[in-house]
C-alpha positions in Angstrom: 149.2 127.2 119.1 147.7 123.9 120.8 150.3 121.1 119.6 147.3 118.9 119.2 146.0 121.4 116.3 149.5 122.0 114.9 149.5 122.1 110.8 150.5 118.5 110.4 147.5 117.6 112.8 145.2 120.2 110.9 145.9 118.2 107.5 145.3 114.9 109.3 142.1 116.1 110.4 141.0 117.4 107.4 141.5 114.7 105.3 139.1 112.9 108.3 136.6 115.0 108.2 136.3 115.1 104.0 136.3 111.5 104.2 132.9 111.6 107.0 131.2 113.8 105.2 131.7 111.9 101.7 130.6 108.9 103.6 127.6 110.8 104.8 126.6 111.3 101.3 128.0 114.8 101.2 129.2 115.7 96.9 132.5 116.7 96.7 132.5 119.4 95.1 130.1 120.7 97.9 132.6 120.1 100.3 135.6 121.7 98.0 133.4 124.8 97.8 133.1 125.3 101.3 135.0 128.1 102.7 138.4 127.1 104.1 138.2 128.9 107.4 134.7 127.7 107.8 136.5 124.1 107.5 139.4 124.9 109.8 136.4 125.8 112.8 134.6 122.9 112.2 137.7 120.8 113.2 138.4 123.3 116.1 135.2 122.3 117.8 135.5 118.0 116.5 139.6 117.9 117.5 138.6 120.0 120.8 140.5 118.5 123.8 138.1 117.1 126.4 138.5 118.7 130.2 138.4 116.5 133.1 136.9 117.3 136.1 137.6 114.2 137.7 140.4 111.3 137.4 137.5 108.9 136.8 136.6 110.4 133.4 140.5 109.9 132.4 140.9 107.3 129.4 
């Protein structure tokens, strides 16, 4: 497993990404309904790590 998606990262995450989509006006139980794995891919694909083709596009 990628250390950057370990389970103390995943929780970090999470709690991220509830607070978003409450900010974006999303109800809470709508987002406490939503199927967990669902969940768990849609911080796969925000927490993905970046590839660099180049040492310019390092941070």
């Amino acid at each position: 497993m990628d250390e950057d998606f370990s389970f103390s990262k995943q929780k970090e995450y999470l709690q991220k990404l509830i607070l978003d989509l409450t900010k974006e006006g999303k109800d809470i139980n709508e987002i406490m309904k939503t199927p967990f794995h669902f969940l768990i891919e849609l911080l796969r694909e925000r927490n993905k790590p970046k590839k660099v083709t180049s040492v310019m596009d390092l941070p």
